[in-house]
TORBATOR-721084 format. One line per field, with one value per residue: chain; x, y, z of N, C-alpha, C in turn. Coordinates in nm, 2 decimals, always signed. Each point is the difference from the previous one (the first is absolute). Example, Ala and Ser with C-alpha at 12.3 -4.5 7.8 and 13.67 -1.06 7.14 Angstrom:
# residues 2
mol <- [A, A]
n_east <- [+1.32, -0.04]
n_north <- [-0.57, +0.11]
n_up <- [+0.78, -0.07]
ca_east <- [-0.09, +0.09]
ca_north <- [+0.12, +0.11]
ca_up <- [+0.00, +0.00]
c_east <- [+0.09, -0.08]
c_north <- [+0.12, +0.11]
c_up <- [+0.00, +0.08]
***
This chain:
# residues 212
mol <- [A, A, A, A, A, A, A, A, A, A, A, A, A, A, A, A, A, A, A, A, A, A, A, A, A, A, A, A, A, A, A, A, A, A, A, A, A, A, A, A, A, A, A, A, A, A, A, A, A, A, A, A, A, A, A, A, A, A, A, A, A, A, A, A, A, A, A, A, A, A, A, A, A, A, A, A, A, A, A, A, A, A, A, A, A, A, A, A, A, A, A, A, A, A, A, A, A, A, A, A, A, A, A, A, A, A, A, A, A, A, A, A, A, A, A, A, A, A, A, A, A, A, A, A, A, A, A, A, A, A, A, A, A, A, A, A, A, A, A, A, A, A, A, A, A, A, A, A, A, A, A, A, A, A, A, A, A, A, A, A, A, A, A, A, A, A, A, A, A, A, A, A, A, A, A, A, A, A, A, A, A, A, A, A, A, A, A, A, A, A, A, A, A, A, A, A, A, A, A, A, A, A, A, A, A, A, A, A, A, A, A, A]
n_east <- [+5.11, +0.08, -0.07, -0.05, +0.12, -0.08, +0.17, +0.06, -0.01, -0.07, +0.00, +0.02, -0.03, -0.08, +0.00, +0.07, +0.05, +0.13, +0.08, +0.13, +0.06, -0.09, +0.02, +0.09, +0.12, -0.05, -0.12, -0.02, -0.11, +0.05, +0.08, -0.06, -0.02, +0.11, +0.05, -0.05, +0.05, +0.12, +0.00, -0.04, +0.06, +0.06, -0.09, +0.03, +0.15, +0.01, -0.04, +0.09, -0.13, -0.02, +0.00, -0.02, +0.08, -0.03, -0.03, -0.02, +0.05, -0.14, +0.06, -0.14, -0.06, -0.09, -0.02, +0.11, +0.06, +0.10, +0.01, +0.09, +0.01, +0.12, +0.02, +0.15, +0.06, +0.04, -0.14, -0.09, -0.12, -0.02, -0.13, -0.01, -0.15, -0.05, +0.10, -0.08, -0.11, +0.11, -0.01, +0.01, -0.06, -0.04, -0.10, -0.06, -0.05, -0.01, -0.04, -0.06, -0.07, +0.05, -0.11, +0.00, -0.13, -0.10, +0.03, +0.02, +0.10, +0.01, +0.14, -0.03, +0.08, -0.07, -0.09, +0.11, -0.04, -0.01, +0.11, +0.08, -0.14, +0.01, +0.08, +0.10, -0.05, +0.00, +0.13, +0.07, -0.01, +0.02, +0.10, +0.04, -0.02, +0.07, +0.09, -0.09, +0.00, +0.09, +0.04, +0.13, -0.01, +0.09, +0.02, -0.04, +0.10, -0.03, -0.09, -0.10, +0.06, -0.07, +0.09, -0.10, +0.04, +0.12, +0.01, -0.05, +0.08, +0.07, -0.01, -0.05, +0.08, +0.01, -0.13, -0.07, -0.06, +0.15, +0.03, -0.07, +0.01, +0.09, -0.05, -0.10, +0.13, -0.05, +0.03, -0.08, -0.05, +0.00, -0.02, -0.09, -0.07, +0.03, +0.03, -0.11, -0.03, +0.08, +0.00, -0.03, +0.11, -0.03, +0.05, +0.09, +0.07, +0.01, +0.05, +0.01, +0.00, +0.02, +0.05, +0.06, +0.01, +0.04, +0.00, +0.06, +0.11, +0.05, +0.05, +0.13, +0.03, -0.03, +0.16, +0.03, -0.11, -0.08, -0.01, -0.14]
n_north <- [+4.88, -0.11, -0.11, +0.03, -0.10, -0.09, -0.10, -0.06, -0.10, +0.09, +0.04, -0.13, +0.02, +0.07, -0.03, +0.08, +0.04, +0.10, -0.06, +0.04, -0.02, +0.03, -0.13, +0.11, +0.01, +0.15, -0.05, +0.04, -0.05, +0.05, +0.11, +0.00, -0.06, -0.09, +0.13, +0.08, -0.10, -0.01, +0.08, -0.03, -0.11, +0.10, +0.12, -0.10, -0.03, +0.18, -0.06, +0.11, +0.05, -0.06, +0.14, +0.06, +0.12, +0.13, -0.13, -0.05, -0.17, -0.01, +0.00, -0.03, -0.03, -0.10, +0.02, +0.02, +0.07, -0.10, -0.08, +0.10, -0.05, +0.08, +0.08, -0.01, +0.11, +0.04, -0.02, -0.14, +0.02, -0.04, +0.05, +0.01, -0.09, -0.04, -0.03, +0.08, -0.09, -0.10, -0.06, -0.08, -0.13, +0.02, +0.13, -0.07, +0.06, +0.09, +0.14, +0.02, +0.14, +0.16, +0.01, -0.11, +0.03, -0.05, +0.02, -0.14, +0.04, -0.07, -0.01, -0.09, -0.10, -0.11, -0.10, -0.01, +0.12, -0.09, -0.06, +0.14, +0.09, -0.11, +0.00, +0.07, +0.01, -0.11, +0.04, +0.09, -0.12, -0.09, +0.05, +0.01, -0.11, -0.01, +0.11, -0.07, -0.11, +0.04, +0.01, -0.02, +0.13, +0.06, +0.07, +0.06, +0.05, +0.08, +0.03, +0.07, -0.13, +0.00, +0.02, +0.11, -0.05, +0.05, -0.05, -0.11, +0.02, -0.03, -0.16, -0.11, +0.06, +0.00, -0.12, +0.06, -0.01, +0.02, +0.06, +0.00, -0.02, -0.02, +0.12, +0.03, -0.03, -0.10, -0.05, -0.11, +0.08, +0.08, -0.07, +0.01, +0.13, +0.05, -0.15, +0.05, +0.09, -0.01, -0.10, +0.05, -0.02, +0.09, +0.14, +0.03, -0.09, +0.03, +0.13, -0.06, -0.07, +0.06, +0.09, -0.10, -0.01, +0.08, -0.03, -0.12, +0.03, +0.04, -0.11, -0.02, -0.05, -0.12, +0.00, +0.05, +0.08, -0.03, +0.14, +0.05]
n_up <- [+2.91, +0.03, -0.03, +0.11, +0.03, -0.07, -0.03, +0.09, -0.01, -0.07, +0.19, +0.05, -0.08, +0.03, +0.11, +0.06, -0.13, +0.09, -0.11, -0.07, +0.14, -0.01, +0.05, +0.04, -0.06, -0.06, -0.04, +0.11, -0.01, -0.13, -0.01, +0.09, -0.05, +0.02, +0.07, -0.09, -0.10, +0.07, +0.04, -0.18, -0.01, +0.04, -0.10, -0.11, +0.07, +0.07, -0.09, -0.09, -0.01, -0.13, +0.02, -0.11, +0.06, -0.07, -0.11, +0.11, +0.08, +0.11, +0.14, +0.04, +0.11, -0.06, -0.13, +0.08, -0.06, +0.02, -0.11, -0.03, -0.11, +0.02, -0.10, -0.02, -0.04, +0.12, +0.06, +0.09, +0.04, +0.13, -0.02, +0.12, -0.01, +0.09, -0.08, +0.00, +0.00, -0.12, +0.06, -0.15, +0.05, -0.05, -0.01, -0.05, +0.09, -0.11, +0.00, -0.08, +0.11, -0.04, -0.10, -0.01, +0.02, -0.16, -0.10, +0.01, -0.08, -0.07, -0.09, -0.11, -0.01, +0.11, -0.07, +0.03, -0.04, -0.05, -0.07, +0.03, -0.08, -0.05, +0.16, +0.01, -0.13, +0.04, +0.08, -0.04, -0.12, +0.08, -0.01, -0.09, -0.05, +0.12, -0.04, -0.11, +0.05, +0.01, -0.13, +0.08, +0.04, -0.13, +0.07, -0.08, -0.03, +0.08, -0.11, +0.18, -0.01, -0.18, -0.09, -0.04, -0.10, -0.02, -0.10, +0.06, +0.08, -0.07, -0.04, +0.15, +0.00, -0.11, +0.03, +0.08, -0.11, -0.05, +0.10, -0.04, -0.13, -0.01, +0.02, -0.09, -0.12, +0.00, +0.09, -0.06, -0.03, +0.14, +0.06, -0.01, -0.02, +0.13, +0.00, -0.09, +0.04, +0.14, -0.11, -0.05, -0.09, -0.09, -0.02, -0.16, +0.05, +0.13, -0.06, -0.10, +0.13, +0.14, -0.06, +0.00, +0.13, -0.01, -0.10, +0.00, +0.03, -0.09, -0.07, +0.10, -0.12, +0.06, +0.05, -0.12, +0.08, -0.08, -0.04, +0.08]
ca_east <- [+0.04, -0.10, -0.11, +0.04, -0.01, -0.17, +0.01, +0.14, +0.02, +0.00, +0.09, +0.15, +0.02, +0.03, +0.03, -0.14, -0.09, -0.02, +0.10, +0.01, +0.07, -0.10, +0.05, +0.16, +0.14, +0.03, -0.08, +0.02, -0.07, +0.04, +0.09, -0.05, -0.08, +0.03, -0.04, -0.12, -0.11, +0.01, -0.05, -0.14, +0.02, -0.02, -0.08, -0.16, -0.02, -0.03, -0.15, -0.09, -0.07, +0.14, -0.07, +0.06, -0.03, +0.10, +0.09, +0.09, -0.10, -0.08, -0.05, -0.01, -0.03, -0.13, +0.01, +0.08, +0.11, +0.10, +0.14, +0.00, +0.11, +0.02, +0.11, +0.02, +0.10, +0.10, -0.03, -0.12, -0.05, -0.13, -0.05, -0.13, -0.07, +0.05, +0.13, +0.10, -0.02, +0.03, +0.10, +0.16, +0.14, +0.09, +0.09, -0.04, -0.15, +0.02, -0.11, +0.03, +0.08, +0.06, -0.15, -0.09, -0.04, -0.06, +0.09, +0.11, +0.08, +0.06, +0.04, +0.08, +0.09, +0.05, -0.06, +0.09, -0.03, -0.16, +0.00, +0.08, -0.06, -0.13, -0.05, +0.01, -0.07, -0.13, -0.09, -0.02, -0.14, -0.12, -0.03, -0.07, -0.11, -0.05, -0.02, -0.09, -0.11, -0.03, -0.10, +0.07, +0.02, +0.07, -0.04, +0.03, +0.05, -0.10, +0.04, +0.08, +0.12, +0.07, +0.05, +0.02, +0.11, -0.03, -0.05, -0.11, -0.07, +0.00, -0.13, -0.09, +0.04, -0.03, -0.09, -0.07, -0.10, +0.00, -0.01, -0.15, -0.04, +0.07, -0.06, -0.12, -0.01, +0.04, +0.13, +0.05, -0.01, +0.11, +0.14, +0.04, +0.09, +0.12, +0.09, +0.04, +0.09, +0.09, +0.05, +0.10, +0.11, +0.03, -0.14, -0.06, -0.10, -0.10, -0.12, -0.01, -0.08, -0.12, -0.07, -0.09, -0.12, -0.10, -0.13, -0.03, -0.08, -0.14, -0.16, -0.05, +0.10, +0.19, +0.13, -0.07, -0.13, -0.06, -0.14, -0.10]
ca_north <- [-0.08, -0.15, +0.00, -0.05, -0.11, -0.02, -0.13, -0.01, -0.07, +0.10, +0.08, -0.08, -0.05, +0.10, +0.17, +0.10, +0.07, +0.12, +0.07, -0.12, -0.07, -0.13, -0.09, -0.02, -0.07, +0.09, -0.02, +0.01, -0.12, -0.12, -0.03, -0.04, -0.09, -0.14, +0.04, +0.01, -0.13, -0.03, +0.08, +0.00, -0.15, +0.00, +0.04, -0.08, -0.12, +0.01, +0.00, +0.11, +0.02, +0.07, +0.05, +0.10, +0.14, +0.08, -0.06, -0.08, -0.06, +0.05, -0.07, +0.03, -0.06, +0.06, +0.13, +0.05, +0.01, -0.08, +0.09, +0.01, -0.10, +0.05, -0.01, +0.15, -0.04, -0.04, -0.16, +0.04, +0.02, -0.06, +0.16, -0.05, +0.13, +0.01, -0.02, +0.07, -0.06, -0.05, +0.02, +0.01, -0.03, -0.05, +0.15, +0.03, +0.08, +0.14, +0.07, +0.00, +0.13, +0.01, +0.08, -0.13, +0.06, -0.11, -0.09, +0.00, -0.13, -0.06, +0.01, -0.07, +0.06, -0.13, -0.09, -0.07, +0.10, -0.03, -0.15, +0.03, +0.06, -0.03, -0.01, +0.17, +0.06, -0.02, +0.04, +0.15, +0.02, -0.11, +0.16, +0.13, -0.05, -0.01, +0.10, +0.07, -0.07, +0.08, +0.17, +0.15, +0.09, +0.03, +0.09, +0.13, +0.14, +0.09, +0.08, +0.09, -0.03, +0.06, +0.14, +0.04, +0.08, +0.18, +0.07, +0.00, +0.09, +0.11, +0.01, +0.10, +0.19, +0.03, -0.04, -0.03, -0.12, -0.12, +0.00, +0.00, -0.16, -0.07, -0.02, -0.05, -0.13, -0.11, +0.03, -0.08, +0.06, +0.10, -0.09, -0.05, +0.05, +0.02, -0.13, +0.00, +0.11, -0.05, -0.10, +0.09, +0.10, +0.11, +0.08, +0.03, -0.15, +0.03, +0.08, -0.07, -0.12, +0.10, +0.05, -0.07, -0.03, +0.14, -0.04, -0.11, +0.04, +0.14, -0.11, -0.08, -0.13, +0.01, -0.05, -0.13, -0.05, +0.08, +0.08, -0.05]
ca_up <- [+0.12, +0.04, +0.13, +0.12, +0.03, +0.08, +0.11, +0.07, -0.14, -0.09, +0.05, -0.02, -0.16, -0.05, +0.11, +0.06, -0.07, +0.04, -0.05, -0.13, -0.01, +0.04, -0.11, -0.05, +0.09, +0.11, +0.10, +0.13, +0.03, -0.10, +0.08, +0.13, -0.04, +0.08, +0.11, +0.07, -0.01, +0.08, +0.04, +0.02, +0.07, +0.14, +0.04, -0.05, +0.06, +0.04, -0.02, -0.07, -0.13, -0.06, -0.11, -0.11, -0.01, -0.07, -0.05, +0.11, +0.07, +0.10, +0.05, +0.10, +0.07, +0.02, -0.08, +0.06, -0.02, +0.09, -0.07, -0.15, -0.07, -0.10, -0.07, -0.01, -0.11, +0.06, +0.04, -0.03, +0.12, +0.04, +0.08, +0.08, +0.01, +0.13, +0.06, +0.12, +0.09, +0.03, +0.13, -0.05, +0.10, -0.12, -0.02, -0.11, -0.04, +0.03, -0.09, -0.13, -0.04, +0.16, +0.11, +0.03, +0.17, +0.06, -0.10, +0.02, -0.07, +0.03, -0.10, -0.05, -0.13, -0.06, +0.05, +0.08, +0.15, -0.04, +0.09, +0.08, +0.10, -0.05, +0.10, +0.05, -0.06, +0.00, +0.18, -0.01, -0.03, +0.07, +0.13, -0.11, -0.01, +0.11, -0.01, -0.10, +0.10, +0.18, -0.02, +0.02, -0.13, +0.01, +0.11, -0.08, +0.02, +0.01, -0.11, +0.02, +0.06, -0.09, -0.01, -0.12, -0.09, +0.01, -0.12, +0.00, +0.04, -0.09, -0.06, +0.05, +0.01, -0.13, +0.02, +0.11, -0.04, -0.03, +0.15, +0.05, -0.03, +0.06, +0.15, +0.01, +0.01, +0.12, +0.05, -0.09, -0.13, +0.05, +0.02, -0.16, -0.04, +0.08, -0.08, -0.14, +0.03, +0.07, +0.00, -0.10, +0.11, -0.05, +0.05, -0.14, +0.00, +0.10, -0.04, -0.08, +0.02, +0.01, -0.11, -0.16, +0.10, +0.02, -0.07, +0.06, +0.16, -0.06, +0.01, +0.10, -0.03, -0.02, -0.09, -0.07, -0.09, -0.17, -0.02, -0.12]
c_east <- [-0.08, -0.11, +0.07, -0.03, -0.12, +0.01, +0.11, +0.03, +0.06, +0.15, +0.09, +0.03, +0.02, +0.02, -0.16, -0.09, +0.00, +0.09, +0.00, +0.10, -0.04, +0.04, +0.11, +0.05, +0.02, -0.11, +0.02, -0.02, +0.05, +0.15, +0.00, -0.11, +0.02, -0.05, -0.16, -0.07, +0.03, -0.06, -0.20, -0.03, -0.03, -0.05, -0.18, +0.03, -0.07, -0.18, -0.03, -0.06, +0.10, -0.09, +0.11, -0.07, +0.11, +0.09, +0.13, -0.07, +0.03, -0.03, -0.11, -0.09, -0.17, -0.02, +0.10, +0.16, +0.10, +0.15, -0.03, +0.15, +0.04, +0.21, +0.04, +0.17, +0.13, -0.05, -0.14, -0.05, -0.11, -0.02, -0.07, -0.03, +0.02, +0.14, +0.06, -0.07, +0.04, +0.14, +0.14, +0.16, +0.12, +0.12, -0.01, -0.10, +0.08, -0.10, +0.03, +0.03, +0.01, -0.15, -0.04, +0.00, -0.02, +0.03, +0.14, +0.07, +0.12, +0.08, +0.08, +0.11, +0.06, -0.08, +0.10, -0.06, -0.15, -0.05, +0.07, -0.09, -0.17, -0.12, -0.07, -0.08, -0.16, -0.04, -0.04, -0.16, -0.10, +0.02, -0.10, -0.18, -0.07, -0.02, -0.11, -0.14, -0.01, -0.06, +0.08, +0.06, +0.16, +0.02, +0.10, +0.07, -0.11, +0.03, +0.10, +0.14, +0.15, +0.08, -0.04, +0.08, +0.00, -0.08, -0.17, -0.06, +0.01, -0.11, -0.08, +0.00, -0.08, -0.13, -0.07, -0.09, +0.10, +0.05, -0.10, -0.03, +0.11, +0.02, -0.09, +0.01, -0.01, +0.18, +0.06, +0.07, +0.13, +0.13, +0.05, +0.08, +0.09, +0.08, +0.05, +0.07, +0.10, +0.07, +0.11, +0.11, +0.04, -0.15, -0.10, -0.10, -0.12, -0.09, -0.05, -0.10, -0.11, -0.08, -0.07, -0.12, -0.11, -0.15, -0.10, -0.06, -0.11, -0.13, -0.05, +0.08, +0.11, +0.07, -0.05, -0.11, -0.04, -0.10, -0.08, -0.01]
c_north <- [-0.12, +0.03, -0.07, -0.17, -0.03, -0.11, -0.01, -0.09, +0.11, +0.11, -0.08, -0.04, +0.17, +0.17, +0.03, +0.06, +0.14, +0.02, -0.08, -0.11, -0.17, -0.14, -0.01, -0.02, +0.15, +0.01, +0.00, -0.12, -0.15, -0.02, -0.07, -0.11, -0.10, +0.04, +0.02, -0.12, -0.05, +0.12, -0.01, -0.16, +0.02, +0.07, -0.05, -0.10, +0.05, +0.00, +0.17, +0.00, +0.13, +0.07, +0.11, +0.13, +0.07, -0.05, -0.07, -0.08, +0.06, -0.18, +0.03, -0.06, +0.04, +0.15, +0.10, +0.03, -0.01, +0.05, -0.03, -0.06, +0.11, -0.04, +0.14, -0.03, -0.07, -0.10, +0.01, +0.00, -0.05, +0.14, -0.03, +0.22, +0.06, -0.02, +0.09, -0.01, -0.16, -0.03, -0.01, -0.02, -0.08, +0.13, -0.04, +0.09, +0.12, +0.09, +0.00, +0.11, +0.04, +0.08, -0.13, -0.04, -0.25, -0.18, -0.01, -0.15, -0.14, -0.01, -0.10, +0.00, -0.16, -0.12, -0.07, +0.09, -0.05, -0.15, -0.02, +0.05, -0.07, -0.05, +0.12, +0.05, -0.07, +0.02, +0.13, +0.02, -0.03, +0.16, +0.07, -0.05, +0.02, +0.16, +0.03, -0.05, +0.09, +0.16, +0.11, +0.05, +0.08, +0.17, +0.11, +0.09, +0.11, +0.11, +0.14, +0.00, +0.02, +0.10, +0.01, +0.09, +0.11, +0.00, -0.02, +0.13, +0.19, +0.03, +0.06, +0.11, +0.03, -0.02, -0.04, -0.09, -0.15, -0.03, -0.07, -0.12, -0.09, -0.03, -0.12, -0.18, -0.12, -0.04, -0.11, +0.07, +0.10, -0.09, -0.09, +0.13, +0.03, -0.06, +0.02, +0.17, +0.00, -0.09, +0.10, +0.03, +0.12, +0.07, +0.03, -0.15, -0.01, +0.11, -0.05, -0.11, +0.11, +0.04, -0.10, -0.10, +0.11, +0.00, -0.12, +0.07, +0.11, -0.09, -0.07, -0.11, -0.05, -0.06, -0.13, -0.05, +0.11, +0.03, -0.08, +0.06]
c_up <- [+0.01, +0.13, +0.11, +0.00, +0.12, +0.09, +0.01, -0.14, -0.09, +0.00, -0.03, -0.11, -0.07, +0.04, +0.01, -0.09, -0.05, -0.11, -0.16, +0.01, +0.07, -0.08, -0.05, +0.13, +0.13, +0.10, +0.12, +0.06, -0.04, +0.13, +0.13, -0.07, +0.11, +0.13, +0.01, +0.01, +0.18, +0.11, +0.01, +0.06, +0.15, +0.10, -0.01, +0.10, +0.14, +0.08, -0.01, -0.13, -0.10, -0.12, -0.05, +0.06, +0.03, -0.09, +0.06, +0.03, +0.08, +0.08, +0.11, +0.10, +0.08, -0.04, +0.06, -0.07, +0.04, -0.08, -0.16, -0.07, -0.12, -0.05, +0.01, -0.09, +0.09, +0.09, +0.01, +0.17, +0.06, +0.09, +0.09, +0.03, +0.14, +0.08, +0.12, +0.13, +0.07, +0.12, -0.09, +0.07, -0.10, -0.06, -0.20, -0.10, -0.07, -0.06, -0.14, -0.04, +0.16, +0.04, -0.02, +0.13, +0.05, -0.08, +0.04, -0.07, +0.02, -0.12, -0.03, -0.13, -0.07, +0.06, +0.13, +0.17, +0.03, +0.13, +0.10, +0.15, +0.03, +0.10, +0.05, -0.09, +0.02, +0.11, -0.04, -0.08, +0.06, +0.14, -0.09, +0.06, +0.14, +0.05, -0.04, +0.09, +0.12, -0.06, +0.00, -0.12, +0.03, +0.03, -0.11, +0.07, -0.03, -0.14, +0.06, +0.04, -0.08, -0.03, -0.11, -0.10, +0.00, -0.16, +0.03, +0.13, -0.02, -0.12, +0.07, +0.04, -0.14, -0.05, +0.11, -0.05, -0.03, +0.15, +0.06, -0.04, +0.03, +0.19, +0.01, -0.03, +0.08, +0.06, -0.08, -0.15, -0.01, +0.03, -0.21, -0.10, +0.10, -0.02, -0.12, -0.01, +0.04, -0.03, -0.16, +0.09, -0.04, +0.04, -0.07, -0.06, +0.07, -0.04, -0.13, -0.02, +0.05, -0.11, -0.07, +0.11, +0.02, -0.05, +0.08, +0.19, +0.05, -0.02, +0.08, +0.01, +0.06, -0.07, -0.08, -0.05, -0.07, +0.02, -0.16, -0.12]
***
């Protein structure tokens, strides 16, 4: 697998990094190419500092994460980290999944939606930004507010220790695999993903990160 593009330069010439189609015509990126140039135009015109993380540009404001510039196969998107605290009087915002409690998007599919909105988007950012100056935080659904799967708690019927450590995780960690459980739609898929987390939460880990 390629390495992760290290500059916006890099990303737009050649994708993200995550795959082999980097530099060709199916490229995600390569596709939305016209758009994002317009897209990253007016967010540098914003006065944000434009850095590379997670292999996306990252704009953000006094070390602060404001939104992220990505591609996707059917269009590409501007992510504000805090979106769902923007007031969105426009009715363009939406989550990018249905548990995204604090991210919220805006989706494109044609430079023409671009210069069409180009006012409206830079108010919505110059909000983002003013959201990020006043400090408020985006106010979590409480972990105990969840339903947990019946497979997973049947797990916990079957091991009181992996009960126990999963208790024990941070609610960050528990809301990560809950999403990634729940989000299967079959049950056999859901105990499935369980299972092969089991190890990982036993360590303490969460969704996604790697034991030493």
């Amino acid at each position: 697998m390629r390495k992760m593009s290290k500059s916006v330069e890099q990303y737009l010439a050649e994708g993200c990094g995550r795959c082999s189609l980097g530099g060709t015509p199916e490229c995600k990126v390569n596709k939305w190419h016209w758009v994002l140039l317009q897209l990253r135009d007016l967010l540098n015109e914003c006065g944000l500092q434009e850095e590379m993380k997670w292999g996306v540009p990252c704009y953000t404001f006094k070390g602060k994460n404001i939104v992220l510039l990505g591609a996707f196969k059917d269009y590409c998107v501007l992510s504000f980290f805090k979106g769902a605290l923007l007031a969105d009087t426009e009715g363009i915002l939406s989550p990018p999944g249905e548990n995204t409690q604090a991210a919220r998007v805006i989706r494109f599919t044609d430079s023409g939606e671009i210069i069409k909105q180009t006012a409206v988007l830079r108010a919505y950012i110059f909000e983002a930004i003013e959201v990020e100056k006043t400090g408020i935080k985006v106010v979590f659904k409480d972990i105990d507010e969840y339903e947990l799967p019946e497979e997973l708690q049947k797990k916990f019927k079957e091991s009181l220790v992996f009960k126990e450590a999963f208790e024990a995780l941070t609610p960050g960690r528990k809301r990560g695999y809950l999403f990634h459980f729940s989000s299967a739609k079959q049950s056999k898929t859901r105990l499935s993903r369980i299972e092969k987390c089991i190890p990982m939460i036993l360590l303490g880990k969460g969704f996604g990160e790697y034991s030493d």
